[in-house]
PDB file of N, CA, C and O in Angstrom:
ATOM      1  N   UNK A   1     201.874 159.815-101.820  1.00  0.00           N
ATOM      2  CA  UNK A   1     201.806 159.460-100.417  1.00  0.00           C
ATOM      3  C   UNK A   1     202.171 157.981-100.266  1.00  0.00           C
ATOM      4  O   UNK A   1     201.598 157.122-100.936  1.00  0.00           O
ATOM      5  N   UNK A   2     203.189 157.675 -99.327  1.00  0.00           N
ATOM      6  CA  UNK A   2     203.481 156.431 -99.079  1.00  0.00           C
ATOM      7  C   UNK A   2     202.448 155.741 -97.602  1.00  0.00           C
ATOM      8  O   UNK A   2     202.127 156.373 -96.596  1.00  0.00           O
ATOM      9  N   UNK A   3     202.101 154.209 -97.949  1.00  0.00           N
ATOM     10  CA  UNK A   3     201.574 152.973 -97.355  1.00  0.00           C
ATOM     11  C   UNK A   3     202.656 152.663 -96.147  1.00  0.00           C
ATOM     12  O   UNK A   3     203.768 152.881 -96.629  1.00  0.00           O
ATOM     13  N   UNK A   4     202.741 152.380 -95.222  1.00  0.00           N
ATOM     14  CA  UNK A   4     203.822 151.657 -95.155  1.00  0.00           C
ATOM     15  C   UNK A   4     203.057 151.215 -93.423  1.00  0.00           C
ATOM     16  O   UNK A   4     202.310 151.850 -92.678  1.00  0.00           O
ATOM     17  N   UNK A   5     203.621 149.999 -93.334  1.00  0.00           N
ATOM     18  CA  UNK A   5     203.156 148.264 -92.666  1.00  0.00           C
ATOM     19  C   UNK A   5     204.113 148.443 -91.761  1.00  0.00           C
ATOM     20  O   UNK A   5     205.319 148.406 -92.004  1.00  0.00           O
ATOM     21  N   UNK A   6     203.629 148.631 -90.742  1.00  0.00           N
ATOM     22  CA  UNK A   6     204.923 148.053 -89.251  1.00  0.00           C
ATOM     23  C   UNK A   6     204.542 146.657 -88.165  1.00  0.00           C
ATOM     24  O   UNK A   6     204.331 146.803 -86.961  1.00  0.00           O
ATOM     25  N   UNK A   7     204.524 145.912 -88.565  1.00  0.00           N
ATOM     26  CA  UNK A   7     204.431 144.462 -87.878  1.00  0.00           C
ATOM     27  C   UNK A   7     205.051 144.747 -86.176  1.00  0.00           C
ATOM     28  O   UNK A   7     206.202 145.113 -85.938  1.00  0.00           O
ATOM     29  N   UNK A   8     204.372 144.577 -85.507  1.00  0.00           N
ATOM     30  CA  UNK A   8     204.788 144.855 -83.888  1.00  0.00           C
ATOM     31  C   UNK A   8     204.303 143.852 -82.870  1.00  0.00           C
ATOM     32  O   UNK A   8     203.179 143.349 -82.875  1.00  0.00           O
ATOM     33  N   UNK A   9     205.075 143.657 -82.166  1.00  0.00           N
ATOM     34  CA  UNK A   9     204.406 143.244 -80.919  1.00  0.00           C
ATOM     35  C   UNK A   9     204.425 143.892 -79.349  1.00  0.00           C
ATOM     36  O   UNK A   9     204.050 143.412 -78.279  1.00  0.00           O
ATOM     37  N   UNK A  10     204.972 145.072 -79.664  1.00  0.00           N
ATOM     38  CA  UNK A  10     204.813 145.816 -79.090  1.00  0.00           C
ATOM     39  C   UNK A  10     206.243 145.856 -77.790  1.00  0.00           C
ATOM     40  O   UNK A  10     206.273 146.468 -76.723  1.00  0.00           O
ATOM     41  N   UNK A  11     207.113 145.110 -78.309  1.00  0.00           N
ATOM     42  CA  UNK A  11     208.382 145.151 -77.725  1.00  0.00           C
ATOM     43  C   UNK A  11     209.265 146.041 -77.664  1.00  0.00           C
ATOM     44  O   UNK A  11     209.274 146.737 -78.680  1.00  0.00           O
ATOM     45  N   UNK A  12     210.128 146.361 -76.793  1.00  0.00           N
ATOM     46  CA  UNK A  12     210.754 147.108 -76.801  1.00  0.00           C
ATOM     47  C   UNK A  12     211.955 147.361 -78.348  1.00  0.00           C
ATOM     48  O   UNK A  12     212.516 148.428 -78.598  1.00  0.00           O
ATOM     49  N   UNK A  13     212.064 146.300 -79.028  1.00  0.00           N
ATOM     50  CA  UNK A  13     212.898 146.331 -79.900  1.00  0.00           C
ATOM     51  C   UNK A  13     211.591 147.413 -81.055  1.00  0.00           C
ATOM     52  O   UNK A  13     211.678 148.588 -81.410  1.00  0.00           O
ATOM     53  N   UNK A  14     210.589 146.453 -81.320  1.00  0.00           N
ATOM     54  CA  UNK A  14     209.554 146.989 -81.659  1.00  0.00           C
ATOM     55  C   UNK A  14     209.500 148.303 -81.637  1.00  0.00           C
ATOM     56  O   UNK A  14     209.822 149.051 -82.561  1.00  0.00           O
ATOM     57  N   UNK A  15     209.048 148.638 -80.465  1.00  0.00           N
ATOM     58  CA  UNK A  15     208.733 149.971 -81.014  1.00  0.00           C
ATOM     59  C   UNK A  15     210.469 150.886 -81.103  1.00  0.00           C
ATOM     60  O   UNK A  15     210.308 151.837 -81.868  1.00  0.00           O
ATOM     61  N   UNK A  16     211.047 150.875 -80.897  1.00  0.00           N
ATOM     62  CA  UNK A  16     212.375 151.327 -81.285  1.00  0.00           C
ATOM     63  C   UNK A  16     212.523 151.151 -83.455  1.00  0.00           C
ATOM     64  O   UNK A  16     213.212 151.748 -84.282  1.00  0.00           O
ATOM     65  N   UNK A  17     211.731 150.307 -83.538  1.00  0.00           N
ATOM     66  CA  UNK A  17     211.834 149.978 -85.464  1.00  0.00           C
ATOM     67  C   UNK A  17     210.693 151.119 -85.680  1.00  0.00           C
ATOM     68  O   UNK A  17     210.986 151.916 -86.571  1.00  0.00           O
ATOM     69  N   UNK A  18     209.228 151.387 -84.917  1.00  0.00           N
ATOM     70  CA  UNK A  18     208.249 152.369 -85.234  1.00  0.00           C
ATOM     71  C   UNK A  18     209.050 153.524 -84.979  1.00  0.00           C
ATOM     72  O   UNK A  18     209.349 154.062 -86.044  1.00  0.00           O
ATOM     73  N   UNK A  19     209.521 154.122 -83.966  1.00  0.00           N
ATOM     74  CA  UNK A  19     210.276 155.234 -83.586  1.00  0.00           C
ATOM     75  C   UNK A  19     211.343 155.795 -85.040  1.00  0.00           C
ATOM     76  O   UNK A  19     211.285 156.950 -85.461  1.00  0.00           O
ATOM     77  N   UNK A  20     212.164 154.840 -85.575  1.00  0.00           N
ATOM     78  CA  UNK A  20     212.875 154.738 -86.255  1.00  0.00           C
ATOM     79  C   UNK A  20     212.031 155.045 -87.595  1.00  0.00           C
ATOM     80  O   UNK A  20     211.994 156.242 -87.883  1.00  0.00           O
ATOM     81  N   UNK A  21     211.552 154.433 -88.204  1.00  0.00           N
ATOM     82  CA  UNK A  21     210.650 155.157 -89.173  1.00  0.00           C
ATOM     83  C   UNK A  21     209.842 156.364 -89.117  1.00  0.00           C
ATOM     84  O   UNK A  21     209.461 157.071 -90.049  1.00  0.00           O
ATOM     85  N   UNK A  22     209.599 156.508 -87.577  1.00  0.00           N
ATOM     86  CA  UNK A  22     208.925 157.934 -87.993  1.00  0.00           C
ATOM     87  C   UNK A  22     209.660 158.777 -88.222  1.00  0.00           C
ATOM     88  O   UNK A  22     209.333 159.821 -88.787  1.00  0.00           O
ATOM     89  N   UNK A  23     210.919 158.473 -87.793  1.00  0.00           N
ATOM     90  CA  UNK A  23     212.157 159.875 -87.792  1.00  0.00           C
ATOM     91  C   UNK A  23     212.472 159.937 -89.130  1.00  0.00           C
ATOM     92  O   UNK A  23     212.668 161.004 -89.710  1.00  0.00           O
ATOM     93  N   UNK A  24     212.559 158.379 -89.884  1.00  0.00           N
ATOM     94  CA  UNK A  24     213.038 158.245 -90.877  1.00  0.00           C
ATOM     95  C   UNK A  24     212.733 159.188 -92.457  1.00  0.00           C
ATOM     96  O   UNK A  24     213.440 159.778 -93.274  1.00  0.00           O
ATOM     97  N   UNK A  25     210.711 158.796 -92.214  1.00  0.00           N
ATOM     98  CA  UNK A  25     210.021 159.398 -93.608  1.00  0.00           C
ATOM     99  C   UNK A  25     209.577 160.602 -92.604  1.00  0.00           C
ATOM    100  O   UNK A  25     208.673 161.322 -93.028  1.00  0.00           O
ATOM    101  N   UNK A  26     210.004 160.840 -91.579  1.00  0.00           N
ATOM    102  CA  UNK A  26     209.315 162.548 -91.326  1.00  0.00           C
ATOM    103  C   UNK A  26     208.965 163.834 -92.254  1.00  0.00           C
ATOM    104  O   UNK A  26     208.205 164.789 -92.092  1.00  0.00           O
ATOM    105  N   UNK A  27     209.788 163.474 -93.227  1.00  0.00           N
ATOM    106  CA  UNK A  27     209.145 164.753 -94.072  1.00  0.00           C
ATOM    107  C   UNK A  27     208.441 164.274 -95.244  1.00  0.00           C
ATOM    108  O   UNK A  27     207.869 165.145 -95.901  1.00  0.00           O
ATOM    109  N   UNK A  28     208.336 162.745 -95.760  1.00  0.00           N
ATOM    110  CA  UNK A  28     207.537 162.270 -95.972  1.00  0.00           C
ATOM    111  C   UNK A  28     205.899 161.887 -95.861  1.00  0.00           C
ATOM    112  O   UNK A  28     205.471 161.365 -94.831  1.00  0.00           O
ATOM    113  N   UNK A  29     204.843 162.243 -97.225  1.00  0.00           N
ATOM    114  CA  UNK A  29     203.654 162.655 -96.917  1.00  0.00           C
ATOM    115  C   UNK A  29     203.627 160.609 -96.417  1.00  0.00           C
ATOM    116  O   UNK A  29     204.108 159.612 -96.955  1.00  0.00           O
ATOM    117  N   UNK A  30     202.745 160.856 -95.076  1.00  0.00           N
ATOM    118  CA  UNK A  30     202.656 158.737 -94.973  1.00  0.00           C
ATOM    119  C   UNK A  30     201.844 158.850 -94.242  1.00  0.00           C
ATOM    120  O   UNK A  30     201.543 159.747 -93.454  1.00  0.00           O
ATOM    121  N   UNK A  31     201.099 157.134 -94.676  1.00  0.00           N
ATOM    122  CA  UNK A  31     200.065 156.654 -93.540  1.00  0.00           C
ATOM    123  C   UNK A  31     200.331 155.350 -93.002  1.00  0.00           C
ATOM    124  O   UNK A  31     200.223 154.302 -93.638  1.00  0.00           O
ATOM    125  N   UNK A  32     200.677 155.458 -91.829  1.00  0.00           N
ATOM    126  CA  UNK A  32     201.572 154.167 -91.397  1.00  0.00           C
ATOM    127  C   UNK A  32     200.265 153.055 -90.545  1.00  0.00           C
ATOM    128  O   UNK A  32     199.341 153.387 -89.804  1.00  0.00           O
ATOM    129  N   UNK A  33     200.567 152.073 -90.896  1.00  0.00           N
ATOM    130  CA  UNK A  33     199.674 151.180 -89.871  1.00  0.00           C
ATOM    131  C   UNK A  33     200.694 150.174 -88.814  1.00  0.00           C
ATOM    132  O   UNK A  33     201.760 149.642 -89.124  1.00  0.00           O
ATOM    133  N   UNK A  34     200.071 150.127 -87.664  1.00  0.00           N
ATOM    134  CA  UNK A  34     200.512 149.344 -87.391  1.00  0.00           C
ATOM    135  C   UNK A  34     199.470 147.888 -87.156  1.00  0.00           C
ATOM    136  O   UNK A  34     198.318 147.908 -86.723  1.00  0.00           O
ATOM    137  N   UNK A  35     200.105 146.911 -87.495  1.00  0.00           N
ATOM    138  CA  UNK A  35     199.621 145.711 -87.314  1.00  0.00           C
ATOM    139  C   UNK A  35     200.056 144.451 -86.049  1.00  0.00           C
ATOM    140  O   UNK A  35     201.257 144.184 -86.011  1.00  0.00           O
ATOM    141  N   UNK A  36     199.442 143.946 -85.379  1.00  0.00           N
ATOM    142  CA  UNK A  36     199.600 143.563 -84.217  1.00  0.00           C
ATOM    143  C   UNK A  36     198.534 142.084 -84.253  1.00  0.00           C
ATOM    144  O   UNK A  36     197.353 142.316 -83.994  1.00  0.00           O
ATOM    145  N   UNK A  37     198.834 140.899 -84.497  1.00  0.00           N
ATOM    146  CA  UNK A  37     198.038 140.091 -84.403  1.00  0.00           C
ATOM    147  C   UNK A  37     198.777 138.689 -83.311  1.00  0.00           C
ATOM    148  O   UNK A  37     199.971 138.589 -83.030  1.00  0.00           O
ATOM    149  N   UNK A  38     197.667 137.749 -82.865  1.00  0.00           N
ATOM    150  CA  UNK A  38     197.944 137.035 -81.853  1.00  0.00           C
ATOM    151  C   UNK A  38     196.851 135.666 -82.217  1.00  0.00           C
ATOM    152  O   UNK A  38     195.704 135.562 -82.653  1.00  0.00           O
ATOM    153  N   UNK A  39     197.687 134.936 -81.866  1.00  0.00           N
ATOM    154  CA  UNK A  39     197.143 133.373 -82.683  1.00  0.00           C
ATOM    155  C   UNK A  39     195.692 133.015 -81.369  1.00  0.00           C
ATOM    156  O   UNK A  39     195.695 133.257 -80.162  1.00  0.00           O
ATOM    157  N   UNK A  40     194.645 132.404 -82.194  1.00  0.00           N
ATOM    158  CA  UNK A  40     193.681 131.922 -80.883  1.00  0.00           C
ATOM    159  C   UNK A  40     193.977 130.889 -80.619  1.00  0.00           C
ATOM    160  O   UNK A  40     194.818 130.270 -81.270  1.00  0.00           O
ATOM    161  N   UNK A  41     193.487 130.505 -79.789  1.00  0.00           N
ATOM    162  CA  UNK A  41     194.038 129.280 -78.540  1.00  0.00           C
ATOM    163  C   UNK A  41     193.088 128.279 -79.662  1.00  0.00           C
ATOM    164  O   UNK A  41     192.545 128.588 -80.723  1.00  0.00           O
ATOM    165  N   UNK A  42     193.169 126.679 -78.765  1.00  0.00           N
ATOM    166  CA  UNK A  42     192.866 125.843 -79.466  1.00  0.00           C
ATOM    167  C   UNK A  42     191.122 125.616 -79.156  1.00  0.00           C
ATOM    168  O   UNK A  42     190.172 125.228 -79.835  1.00  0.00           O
ATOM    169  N   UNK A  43     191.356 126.207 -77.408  1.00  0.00           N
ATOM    170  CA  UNK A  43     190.350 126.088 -76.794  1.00  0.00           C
ATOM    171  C   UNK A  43     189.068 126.931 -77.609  1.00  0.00           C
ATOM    172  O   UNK A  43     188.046 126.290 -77.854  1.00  0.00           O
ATOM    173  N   UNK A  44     189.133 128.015 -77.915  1.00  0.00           N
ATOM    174  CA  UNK A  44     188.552 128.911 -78.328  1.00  0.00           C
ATOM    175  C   UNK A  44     187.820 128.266 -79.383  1.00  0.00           C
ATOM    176  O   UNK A  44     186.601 128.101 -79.437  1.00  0.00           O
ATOM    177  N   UNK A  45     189.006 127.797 -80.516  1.00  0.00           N
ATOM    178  CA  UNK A  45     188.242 127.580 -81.966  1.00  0.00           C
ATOM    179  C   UNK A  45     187.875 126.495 -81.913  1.00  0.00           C
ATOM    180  O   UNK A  45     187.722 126.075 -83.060  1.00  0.00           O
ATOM    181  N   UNK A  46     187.543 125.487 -80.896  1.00  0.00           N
ATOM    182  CA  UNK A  46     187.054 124.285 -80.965  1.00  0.00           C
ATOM    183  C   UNK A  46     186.179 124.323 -80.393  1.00  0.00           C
ATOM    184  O   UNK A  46     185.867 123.227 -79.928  1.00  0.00           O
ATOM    185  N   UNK A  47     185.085 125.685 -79.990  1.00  0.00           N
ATOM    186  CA  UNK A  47     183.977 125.740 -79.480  1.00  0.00           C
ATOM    187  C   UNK A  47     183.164 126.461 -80.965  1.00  0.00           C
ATOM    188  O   UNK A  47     181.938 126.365 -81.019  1.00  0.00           O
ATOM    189  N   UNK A  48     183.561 126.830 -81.573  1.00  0.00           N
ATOM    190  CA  UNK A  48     182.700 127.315 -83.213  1.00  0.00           C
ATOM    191  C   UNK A  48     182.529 126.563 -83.686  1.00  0.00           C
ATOM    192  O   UNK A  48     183.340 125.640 -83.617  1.00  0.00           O
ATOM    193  N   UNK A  49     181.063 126.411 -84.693  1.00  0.00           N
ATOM    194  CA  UNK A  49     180.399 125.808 -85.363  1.00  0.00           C
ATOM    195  C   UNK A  49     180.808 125.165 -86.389  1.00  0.00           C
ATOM    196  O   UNK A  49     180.622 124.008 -86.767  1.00  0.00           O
ATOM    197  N   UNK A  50     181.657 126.440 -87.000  1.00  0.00           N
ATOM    198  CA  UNK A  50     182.521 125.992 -88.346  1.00  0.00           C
ATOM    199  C   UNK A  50     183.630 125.608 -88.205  1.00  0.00           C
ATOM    200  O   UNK A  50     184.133 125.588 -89.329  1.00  0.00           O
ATOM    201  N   UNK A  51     184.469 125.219 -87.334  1.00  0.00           N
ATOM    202  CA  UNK A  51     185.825 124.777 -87.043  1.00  0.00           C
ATOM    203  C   UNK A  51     186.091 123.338 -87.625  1.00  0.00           C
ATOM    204  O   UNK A  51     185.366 122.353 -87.488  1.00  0.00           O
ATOM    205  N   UNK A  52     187.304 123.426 -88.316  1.00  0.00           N
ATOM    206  CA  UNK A  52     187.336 121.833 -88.390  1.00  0.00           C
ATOM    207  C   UNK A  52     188.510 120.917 -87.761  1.00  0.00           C
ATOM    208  O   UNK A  52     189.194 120.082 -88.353  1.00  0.00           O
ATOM    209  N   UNK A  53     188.565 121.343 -86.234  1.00  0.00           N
ATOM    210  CA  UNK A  53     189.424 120.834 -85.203  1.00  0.00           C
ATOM    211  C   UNK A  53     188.251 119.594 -84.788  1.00  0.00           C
ATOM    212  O   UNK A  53     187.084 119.733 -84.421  1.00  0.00           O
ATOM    213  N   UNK A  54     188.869 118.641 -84.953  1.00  0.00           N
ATOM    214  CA  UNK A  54     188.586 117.706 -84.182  1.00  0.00           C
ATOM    215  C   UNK A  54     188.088 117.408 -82.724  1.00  0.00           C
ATOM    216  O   UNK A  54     189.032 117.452 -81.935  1.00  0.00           O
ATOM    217  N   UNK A  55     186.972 117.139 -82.175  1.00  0.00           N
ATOM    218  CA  UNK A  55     186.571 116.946 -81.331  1.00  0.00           C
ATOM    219  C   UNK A  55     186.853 115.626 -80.224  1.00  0.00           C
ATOM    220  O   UNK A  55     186.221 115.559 -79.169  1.00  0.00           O
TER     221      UNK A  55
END
């Protein structure tokens, strides 16, 4: 069974690359993830305890 990582942001190009792989390994046994991450603001992490942004 294949892993396999799809990095997205959920764009139209994006999901056209997910679309594309599913057609691709379709008869392939798979467990696909998708991953989707987004940077925190500055505001955010300079209110935690443990941060070491400058005040």
């Amino acid at each position: 069974m294949k892993t396999i990582l799809l990095p997205t942001d959920f764009s139209e190009n994006s999901w056209n690359a997910i679309v594309y792989a599913l057609n691709f390994l379709e008869k392939e046994p798979c467990t696909f993830y998708l991953l989707h991450v987004n940077r925190l603001s500055d505001v955010m992490t300079s209110e935690l305890p443990y941060s070491n942004v400058p005040k």
